[in-house]
Structure formats: C-alpha cells, structure tokens
Biopython code that builds the backbone (N, CA, C, O; Angstrom):
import numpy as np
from Bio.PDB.StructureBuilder import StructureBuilder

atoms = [
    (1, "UNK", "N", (2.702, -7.613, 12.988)),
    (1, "UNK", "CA", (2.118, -6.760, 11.980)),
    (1, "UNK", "C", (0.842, -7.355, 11.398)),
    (1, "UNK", "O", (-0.074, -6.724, 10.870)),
    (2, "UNK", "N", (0.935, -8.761, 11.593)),
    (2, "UNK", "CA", (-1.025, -9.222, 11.241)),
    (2, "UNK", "C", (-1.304, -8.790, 11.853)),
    (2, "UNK", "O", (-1.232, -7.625, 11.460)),
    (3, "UNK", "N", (-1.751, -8.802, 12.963)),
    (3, "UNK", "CA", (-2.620, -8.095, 13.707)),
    (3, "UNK", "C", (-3.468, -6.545, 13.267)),
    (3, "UNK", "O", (-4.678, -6.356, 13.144)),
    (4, "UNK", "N", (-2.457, -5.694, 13.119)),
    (4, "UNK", "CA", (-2.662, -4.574, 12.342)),
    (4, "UNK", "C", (-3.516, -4.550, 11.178)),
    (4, "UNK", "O", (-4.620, -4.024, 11.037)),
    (5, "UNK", "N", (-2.651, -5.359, 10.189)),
    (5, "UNK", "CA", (-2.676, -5.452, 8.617)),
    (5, "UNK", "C", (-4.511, -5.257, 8.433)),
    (5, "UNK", "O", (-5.226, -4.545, 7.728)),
    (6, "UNK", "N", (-4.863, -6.805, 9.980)),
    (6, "UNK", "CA", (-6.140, -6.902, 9.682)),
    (6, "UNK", "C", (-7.226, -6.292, 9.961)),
    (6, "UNK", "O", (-8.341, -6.552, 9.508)),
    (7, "UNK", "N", (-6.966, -5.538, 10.647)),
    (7, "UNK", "CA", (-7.618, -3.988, 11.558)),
    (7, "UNK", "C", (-7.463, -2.931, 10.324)),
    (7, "UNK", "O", (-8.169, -1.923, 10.290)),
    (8, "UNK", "N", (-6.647, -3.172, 9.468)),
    (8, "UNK", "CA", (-6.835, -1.876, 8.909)),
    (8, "UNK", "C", (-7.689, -2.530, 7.384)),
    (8, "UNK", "O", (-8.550, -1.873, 6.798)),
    (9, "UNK", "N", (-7.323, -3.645, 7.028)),
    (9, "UNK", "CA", (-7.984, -4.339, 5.925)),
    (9, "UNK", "C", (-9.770, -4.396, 6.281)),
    (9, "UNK", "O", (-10.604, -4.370, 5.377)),
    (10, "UNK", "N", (-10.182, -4.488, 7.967)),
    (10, "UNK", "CA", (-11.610, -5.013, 8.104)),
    (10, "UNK", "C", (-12.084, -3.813, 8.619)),
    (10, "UNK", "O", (-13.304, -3.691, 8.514)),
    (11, "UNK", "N", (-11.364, -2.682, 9.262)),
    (11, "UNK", "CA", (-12.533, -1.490, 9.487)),
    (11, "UNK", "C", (-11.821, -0.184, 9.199)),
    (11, "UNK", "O", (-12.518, 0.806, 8.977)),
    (12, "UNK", "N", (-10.221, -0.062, 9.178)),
    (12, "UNK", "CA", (-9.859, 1.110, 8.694)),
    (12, "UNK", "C", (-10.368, 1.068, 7.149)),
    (12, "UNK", "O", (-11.134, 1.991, 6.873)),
    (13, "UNK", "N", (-10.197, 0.534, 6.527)),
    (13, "UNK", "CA", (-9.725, 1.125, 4.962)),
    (13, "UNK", "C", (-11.065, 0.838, 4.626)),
    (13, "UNK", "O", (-11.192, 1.358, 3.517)),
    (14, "UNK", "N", (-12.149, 0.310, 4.935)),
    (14, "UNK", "CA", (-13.951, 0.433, 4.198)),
    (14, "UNK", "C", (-14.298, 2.062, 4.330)),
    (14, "UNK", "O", (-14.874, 2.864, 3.595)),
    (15, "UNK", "N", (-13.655, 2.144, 5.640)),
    (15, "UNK", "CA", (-14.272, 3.534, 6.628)),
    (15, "UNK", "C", (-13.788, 4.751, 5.524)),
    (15, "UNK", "O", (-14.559, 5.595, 5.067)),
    (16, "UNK", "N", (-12.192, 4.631, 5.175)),
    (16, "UNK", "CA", (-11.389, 5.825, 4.520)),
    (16, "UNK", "C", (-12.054, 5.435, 2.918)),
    (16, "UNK", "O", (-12.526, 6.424, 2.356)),
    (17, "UNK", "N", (-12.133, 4.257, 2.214)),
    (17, "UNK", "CA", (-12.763, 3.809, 1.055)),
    (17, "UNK", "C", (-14.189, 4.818, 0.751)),
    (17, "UNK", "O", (-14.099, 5.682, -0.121)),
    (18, "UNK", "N", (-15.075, 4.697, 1.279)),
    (18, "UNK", "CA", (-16.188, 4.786, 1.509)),
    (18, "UNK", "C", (-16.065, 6.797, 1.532)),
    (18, "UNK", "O", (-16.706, 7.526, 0.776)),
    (19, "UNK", "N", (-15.393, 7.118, 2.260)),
    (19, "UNK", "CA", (-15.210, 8.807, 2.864)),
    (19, "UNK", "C", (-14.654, 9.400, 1.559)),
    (19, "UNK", "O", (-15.063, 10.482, 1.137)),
    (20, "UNK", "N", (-13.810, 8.747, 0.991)),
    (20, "UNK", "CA", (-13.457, 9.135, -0.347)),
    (20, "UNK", "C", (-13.907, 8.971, -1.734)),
    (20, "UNK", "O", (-13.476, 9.548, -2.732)),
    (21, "UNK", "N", (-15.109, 7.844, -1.619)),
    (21, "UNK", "CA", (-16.171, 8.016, -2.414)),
    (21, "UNK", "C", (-17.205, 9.130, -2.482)),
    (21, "UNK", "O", (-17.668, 9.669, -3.487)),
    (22, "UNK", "N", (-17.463, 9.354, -1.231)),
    (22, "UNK", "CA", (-17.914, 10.265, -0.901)),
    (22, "UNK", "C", (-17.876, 11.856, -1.888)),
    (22, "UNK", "O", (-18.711, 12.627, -2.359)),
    (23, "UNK", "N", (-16.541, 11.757, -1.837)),
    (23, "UNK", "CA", (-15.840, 13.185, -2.464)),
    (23, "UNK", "C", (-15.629, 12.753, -3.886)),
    (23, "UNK", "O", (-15.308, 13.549, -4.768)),
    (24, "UNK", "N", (-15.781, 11.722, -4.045)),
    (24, "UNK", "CA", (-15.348, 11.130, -6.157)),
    (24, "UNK", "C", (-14.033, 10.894, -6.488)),
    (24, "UNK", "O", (-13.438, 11.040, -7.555)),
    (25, "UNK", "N", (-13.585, 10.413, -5.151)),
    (25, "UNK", "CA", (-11.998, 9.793, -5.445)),
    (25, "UNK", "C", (-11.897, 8.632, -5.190)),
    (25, "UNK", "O", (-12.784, 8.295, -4.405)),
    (26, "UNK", "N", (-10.987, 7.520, -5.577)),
    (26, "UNK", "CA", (-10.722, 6.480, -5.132)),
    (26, "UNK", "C", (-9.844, 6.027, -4.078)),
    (26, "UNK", "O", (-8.726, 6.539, -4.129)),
    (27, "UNK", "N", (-10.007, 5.354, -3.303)),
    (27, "UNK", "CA", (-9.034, 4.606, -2.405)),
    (27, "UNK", "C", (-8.341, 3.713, -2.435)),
    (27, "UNK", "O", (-8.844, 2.900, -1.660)),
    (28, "UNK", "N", (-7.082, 3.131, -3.026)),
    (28, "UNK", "CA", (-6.565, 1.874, -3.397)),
    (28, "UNK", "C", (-5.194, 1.321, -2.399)),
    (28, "UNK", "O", (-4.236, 2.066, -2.191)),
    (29, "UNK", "N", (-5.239, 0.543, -2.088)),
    (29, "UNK", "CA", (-4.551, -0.064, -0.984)),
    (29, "UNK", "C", (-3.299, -0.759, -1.861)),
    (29, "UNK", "O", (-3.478, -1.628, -2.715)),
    (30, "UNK", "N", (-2.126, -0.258, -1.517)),
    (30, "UNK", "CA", (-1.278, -1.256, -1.994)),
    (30, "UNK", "C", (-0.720, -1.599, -0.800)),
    (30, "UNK", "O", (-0.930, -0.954, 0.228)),
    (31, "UNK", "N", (0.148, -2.809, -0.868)),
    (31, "UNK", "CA", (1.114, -3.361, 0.041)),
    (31, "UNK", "C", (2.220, -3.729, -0.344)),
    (31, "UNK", "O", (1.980, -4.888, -0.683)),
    (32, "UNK", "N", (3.543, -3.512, -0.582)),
    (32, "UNK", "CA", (4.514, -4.121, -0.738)),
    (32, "UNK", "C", (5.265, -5.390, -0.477)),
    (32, "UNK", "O", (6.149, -6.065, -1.006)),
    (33, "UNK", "N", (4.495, -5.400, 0.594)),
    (33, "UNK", "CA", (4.811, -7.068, 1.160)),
    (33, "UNK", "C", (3.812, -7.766, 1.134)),
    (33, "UNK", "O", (3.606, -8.381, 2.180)),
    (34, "UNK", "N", (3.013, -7.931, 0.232)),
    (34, "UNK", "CA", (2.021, -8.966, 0.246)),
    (34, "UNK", "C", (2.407, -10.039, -0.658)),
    (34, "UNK", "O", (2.501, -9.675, -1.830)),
    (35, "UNK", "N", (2.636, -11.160, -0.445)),
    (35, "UNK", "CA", (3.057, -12.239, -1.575)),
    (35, "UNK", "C", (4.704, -12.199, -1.343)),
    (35, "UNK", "O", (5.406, -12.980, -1.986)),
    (36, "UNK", "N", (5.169, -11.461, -0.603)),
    (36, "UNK", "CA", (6.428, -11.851, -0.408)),
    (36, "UNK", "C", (6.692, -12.380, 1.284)),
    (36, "UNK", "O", (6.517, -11.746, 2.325)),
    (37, "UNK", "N", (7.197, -13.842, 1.060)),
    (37, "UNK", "CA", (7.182, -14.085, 2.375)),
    (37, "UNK", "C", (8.350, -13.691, 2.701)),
    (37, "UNK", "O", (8.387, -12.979, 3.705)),
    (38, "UNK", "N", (9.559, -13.968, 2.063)),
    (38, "UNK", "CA", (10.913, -14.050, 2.863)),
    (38, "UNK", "C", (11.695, -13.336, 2.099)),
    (38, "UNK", "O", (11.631, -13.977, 1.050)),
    (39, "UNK", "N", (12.361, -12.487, 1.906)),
    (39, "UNK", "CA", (13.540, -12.085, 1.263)),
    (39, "UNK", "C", (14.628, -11.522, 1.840)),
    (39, "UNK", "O", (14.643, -10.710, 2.765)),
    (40, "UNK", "N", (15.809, -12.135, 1.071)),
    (40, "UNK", "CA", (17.024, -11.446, 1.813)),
    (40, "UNK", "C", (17.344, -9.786, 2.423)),
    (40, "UNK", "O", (17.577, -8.802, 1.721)),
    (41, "UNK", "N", (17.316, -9.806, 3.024)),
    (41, "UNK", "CA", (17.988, -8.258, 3.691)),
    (41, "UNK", "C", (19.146, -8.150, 2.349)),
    (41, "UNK", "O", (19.699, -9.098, 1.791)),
    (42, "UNK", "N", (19.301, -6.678, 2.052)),
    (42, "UNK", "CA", (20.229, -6.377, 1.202)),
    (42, "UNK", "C", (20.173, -6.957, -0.541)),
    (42, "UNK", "O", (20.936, -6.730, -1.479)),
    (43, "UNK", "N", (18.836, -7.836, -0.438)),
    (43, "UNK", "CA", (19.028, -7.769, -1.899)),
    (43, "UNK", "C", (18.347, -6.988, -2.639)),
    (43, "UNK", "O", (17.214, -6.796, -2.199)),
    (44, "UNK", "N", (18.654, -6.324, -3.840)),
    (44, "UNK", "CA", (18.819, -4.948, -4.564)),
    (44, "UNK", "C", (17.511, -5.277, -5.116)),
    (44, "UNK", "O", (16.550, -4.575, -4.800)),
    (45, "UNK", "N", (17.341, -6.430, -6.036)),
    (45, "UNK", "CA", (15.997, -6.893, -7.167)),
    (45, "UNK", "C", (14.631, -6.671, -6.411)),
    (45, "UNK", "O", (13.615, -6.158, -6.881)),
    (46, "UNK", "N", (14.812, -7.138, -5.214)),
    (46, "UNK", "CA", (13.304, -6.315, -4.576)),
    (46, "UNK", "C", (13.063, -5.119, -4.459)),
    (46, "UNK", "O", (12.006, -4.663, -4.896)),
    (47, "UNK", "N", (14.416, -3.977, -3.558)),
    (47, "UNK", "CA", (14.064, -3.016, -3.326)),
    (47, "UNK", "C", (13.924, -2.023, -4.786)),
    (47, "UNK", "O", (13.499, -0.868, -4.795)),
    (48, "UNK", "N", (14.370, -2.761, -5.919)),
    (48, "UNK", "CA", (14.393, -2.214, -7.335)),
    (48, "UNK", "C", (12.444, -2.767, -7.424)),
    (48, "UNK", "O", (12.471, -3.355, -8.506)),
    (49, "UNK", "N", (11.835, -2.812, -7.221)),
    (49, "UNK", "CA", (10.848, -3.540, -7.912)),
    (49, "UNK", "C", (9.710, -2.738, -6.684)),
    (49, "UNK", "O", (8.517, -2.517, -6.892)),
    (50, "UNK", "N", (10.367, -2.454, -5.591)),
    (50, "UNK", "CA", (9.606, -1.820, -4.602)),
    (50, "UNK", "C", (9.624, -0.480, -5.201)),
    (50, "UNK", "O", (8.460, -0.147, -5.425)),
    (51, "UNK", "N", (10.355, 0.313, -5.509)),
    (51, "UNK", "CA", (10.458, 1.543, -6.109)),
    (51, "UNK", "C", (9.692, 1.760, -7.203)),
    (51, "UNK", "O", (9.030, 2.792, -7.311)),
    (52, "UNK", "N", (9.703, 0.778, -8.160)),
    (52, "UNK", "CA", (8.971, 0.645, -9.819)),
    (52, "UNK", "C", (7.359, 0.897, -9.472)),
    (52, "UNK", "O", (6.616, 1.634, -10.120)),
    (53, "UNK", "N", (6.929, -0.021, -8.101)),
    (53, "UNK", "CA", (5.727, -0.064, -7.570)),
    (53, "UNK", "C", (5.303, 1.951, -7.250)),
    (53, "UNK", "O", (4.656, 2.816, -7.841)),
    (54, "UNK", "N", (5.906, 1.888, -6.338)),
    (54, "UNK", "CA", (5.435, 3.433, -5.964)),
    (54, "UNK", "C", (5.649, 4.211, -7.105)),
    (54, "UNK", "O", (4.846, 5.142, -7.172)),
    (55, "UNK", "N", (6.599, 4.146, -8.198)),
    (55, "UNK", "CA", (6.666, 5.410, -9.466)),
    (55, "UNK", "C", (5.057, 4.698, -10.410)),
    (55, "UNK", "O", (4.268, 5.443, -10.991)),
    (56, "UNK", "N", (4.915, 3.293, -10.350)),
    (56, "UNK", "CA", (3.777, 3.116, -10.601)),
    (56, "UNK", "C", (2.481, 3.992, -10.137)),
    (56, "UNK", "O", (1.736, 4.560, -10.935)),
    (57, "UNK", "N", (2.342, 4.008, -8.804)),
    (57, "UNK", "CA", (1.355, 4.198, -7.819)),
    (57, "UNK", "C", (1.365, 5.751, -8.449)),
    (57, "UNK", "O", (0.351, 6.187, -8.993)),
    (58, "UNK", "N", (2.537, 6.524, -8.341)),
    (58, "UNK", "CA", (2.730, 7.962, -8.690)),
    (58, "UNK", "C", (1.885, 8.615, -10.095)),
    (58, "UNK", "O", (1.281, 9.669, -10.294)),
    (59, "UNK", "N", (2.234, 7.226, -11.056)),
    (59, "UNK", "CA", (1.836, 8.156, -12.613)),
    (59, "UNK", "C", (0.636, 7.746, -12.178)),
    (59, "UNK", "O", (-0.100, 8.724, -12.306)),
    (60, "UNK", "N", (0.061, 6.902, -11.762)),
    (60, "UNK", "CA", (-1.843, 6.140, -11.574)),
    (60, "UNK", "C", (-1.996, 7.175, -10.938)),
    (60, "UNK", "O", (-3.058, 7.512, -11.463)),
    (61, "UNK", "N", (-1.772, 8.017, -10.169)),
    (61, "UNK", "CA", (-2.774, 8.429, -8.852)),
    (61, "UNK", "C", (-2.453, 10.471, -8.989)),
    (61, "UNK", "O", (-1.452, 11.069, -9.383)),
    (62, "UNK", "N", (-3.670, 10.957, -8.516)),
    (62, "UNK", "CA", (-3.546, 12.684, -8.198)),
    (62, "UNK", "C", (-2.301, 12.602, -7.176)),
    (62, "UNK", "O", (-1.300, 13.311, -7.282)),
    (63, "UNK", "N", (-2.452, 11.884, -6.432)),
    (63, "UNK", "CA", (-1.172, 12.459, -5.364)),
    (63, "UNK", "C", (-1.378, 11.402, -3.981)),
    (63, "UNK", "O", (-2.058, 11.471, -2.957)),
    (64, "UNK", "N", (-0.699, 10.701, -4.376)),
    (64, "UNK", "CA", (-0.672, 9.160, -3.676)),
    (64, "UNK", "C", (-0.188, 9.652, -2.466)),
    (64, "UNK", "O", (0.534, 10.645, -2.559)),
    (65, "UNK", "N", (-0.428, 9.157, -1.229)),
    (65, "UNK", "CA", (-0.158, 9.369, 0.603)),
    (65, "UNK", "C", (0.144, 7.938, 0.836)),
    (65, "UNK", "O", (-0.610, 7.007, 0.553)),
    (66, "UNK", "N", (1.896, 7.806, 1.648)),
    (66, "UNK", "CA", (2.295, 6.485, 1.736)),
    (66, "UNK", "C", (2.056, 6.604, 3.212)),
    (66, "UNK", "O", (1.848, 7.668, 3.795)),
    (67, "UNK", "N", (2.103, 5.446, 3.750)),
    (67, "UNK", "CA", (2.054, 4.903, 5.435)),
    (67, "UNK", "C", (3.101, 3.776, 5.125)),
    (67, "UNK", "O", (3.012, 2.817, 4.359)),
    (68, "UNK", "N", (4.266, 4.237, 6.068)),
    (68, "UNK", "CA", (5.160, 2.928, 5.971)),
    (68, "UNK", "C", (5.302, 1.998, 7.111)),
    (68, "UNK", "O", (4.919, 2.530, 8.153)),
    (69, "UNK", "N", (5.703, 0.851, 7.253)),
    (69, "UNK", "CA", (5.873, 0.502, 8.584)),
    (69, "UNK", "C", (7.164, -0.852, 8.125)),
    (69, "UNK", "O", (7.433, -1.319, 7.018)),
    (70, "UNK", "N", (7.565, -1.073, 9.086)),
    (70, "UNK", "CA", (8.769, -1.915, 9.090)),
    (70, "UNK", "C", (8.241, -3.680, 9.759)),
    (70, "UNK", "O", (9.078, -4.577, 9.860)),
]
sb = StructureBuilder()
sb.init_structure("model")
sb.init_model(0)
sb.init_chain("A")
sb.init_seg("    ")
for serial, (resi, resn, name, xyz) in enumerate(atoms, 1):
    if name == "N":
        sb.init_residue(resn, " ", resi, " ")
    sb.init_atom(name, np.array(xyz, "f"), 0.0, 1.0, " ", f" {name:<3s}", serial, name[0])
structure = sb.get_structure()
C-alpha cells in the first residue's frame, strides 16, 4: 500500500486539489492509518476513534467522498 499511498500523495491528489480549486472547494486528504503503525485486530478504542474521525470529516465538509482500502 506505499506504493500507492505515494502515487496518490505526489500526482493524484495535487491534480484532484487543484480541479477543485478550480470550482471554490477544498480538497482535504485524510488517512486513518497514518501514525498508526500496529494495532490489534479486534480492538474496539481504534475502530471507536476511526468513526469519531469520519462524523468529524461529516460536520467539516458539504459532503465528504470516502475511498477505502484494506
């Protein structure tokens, strides 16, 4: 998934950034797994804190578009 991450950090997301300036909206990148290296499978306190994030993302934003990946 580096591989990706960094393809989309160095020419996807300037490209979509930039297209949506364009129109007078913003583009903001979150990641859920950034700063987390390791965590248990099955423990609750992250996926509680992953959720808080997106109802975050929800009240901040007109109408937030997720991309998930595993």
């Amino acid at each position: 998934m580096s591989v990706e991450r960094k393809v989309l950090l160095e020419k996807a997301f300037p490209e979509v950034r930039s297209f949506c300036r364009s129109l007078g909206l913003v583009f903001e990148v979150v990641d859920l797994s950034w700063g987390i290296r390791t965590f248990p499978y099955g423990d609750h306190e992250v996926g509680e804190i992953f959720l808080q994030e997106i109802q975050t993302s929800q009240k901040v934003s007109a109408g937030p578009a997720f991309v998930v990946s595993s």
